[in-house]
N, C-alpha and C positions, 0 to 999 in steps of 0.2 A: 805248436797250435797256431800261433800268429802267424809261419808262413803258408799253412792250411788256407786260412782265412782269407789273405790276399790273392794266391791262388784261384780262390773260389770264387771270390767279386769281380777278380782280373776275367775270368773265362768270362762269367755273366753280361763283363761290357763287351768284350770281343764279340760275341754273338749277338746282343740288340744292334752295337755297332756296324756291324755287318749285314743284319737282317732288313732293321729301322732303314739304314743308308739307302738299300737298294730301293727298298720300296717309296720312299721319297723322292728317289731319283726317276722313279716309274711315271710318277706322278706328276709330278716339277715337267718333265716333258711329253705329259700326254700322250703316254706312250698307252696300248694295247696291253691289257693284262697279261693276255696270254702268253706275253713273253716274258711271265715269272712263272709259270703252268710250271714249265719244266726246272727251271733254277733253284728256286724258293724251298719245294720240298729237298732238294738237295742240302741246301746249308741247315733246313729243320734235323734232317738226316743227322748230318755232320754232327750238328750242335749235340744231338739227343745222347751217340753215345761215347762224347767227351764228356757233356753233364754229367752222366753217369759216373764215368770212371772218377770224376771230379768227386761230384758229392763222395758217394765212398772212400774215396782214400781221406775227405775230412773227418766222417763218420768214423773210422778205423782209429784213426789219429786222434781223437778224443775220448776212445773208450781206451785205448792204451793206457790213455792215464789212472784209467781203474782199473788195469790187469793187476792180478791177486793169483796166487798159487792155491790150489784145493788143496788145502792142508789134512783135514779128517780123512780124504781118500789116502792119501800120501801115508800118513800114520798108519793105515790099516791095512796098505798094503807091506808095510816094510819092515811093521811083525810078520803077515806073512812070509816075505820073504827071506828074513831071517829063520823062522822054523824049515822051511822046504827045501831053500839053497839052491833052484832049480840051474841048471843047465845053458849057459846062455854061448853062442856063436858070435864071432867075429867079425866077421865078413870084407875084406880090405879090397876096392875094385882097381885095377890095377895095368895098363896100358904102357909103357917102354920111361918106364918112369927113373930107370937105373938105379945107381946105388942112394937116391932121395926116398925110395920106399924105405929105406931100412930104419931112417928115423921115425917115418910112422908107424912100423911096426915095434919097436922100441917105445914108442909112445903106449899105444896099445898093452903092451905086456906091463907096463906100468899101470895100469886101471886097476883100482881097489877092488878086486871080485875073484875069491877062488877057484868056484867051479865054470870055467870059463875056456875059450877054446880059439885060438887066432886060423882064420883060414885067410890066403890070400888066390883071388880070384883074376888071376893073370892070364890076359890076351896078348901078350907083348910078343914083336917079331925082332927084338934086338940084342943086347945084353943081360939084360934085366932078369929073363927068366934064369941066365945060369948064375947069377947073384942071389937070386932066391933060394934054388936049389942047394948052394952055398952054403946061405945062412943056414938052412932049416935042420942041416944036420947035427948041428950043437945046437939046436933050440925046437920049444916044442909047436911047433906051427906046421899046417898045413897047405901046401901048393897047390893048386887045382889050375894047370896050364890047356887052352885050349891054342889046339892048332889052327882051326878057323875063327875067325871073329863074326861068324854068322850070329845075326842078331845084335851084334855087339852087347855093351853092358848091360840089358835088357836078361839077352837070352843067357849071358855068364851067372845074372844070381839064380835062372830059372835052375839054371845047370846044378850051383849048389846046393841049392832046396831040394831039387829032387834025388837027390845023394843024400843028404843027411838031416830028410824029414823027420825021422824017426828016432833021431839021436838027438834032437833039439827042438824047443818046443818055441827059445825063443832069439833072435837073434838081431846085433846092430851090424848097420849100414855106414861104411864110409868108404869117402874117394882117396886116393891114395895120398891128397895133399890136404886133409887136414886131421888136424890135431884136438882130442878130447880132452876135458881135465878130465881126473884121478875119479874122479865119483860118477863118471855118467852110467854107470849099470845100476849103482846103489840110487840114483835121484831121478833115471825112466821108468827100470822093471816093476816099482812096486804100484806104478797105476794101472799097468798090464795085468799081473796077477788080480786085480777087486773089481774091476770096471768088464765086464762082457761084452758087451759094446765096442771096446777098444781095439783096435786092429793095428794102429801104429802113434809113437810118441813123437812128434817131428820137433826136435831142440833148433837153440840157434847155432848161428855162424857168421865170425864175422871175420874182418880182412885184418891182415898185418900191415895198417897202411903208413907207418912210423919208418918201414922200412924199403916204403916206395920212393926212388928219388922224383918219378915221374908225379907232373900235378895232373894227366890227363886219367892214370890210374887209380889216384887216391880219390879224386872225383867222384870217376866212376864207380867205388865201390864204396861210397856215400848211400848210391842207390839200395844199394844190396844190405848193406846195415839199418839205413831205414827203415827194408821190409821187415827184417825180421823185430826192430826193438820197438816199430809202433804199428804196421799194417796188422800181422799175424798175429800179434800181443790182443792189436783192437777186434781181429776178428775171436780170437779166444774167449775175449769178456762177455761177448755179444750172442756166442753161442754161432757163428756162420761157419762157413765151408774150410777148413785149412785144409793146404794143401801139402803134399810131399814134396819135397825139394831138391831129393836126389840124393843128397848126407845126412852124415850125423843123426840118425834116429835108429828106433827101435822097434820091432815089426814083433808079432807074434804070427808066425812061420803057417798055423792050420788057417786061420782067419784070411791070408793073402791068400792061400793058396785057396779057398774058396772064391776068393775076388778074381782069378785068374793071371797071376804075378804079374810079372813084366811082360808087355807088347813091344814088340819092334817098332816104337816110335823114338822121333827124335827127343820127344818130350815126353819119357817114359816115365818117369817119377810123377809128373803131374797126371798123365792120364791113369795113377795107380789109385792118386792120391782123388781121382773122380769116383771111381769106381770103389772104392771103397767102399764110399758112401751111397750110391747105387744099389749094395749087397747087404745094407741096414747095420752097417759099420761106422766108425767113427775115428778122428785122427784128431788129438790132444798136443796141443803146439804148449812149450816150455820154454820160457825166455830166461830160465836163470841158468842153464844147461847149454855151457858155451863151449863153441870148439874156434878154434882160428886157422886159417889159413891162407890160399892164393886163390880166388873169387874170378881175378879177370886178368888176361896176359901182361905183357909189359908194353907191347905196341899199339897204337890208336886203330890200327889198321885191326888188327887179331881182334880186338877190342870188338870194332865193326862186325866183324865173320861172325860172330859169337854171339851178336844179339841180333844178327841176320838170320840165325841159328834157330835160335830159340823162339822166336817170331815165326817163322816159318812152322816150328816144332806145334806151338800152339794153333795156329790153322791147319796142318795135318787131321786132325782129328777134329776139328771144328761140328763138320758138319753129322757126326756119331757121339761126340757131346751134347748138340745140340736137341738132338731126336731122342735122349735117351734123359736130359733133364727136365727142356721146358714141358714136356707132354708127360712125365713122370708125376703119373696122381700121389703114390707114397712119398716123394720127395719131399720134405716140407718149403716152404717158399724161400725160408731165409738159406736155404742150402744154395740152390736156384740162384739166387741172389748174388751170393759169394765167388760158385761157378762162373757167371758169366763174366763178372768185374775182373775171375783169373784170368777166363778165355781172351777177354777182350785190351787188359792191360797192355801188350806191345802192339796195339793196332790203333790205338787212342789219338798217338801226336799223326796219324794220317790222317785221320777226323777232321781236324784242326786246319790243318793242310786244306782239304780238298772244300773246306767250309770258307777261306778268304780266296782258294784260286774259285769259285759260284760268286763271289761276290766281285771278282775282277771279272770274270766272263759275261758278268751280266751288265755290268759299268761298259764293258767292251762294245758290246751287243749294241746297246745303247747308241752309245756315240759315236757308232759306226754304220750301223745298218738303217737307212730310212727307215718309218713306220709304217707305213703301207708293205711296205715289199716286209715286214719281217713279223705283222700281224699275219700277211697271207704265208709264210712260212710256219709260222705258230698254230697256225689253223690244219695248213695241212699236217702238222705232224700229230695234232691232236685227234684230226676225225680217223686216222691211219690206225693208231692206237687204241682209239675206241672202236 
């Protein structure tokens, strides 16, 4: 909470600082307003949606301290789900990952749950698939190998779902590097089975970072445990937007397939985890409900590509998010809310960025260009515009 707080005072001086500055400096040389016309709403820009992202994540960060588990739902569903015993899938996603899959699938067969079923959902152009093949025949799993990767992981769960809708009603999600403990069927299914509303349980995950010699890695995946123990926890308490993450959760298979399952985005999970809630659905994030594994490569550089990635992934769809939440009357606002703070989170430190290069451009501007000559540039670019 305390490094919330300075955070959040630090950005507040960066921006008067920067704001205050210029406009004093306007002044102090009797310069022509007009030559903050164009600057000024830039750094306002800038500021507005770091603020944002800023407030939020302190918002988040202090409800986390009151994250609470629904316990009465949890109780009632887990009689239920002891009388029923329904049916639950696997689902392992699965890319030239060699013989490391096999621990995860070993992990997996390890989960306390009888009536249960491991598929692995293999795109791999290497060895991998005839390791699988391999294994599966003294064990009870199923392979589902595709020979193109169209759609990649997107279009692989669409593949399974539509094969075995009818044989499962509800199924987990995981990448092929991380590891569930023993109870995640017995501590997700039972708020699926009571809650209607529910369309997916998104648990955490967090890094094996004891076992990085790298500090540029254990760093980085600070971030990544962060979201999940206090962002997602604070959005849980508050009642705002969680989002899917890509692992470790638990879907009920009719409710997505109403949502329209995976798109061909780089940032499928999230854009599932939008739409969810677009289709009067709802997605229950669980922080006692841990899995671990490998979050971020080993190189600074891989490290880069990957949140070039994902950045990317999240403007993809930006402006079909956009259109489909701010102007969405049924949406309630704190949905809205959560949405954009997801949209907008890897775009924030450019904010930042382009909010001190308006505040250098305009110091620039300044102490370089006479008044005369750069009020009559200011003008014309204003009457052009109007």
């Amino acid at each position: 909470m305390k490094l919330n707080i300075i955070k959040l005072l630090s950005i507040i001086y960066l921006f008067y600082f920067s704001l205050i500055q210029s406009i004093i400096f306007v002044i102090d040389h009797k310069v022509d307003f007009q030559i903050v016309f164009f600057i000024i709403p830039l750094i306002l820009l800038s500021f507005t949606f770091y603020f944002f992202n800023a407030i939020m994540t302190f918002i988040y960060g202090i409800a986390s301290f009151f994250y609470k588990k629904d316990k009465e739902l949890f109780k009632r569903g887990h009689k239920l789900m002891m009388l029923s015993n329904p049916k639950v899938a696997i689902a392992i996603v699965c890319y030239n990952e060699g013989e490391g899959i096999l621990k995860t699938i070993n992990a997996m067969q390890k989960i306390q749950y009888t009536n249960k079923h491991i598929f692995v959902l293999d795109d791999s152009t290497d060895s991998t698939t005839d390791i699988l093949n391999s294994y599966a025949k003294d064990n009870n799993i199923t392979i589902l190998h595709r020979y193109s990767r169209d759609g990649f992981k997107g279009n692989a769960i669409n593949n399974f779902i539509e094969k075995f809708k009818d044989d499962f009603e509800y199924f987990c999600l995981f990448d092929a590097d991380w590891i569930p403990r023993r109870n995640f069927i017995k501590k997700t299914l039972p708020y699926l089975l009571v809650d209607n509303k529910l369309a997916c349980v998104q648990t955490a995950r967090y890094t094996y970072k004891k076992f990085h010699k790298s500090k540029i890695v254990r760093f980085s995946s600070l971030s990544s445990d962060t979201c999940y123990y206090t962002s997602l926890a604070g959005r849980e308490r508050i009642g705002h937007f969680i989002p899917h993450t890509g692992s470790c959760a638990m879907f009920n298979i009719r409710k997505v397939m109403e949502c329209g399952g995976w798109r061909s985005f780089i940032t499928e999970d999230t854009d599932l985890g939008v739409r969810i809630y677009l289709n009067g659905y709802v997605t229950k994030y669980e922080r006692d409900i841990k899995s671990y594994g490998e979050e971020f490569p080993q190189k600074y550089s891989s490290i880069v590509k990957q949140q070039q990635r994902w950045t990317y992934g999240s403007m993809e769809y930006c402006d079909d998010l956009l259109n489909n939440t701010i102007f969405n009357k049924k949406l309630p606002i704190k949905h809205k809310i959560g949405m954009l703070y997801q949209e907008f989170y890897y775009v924030t430190p450019l904010f930042i960025l382009l909010m001190f290069f308006c505040d250098f451009l305009l110091t620039f501007l300044i102490s370089t260009i006479p008044t005369k000559s750069f009020s009559m540039i200011s003008g014309v670019l204003a009457s052009t515009i109007m």
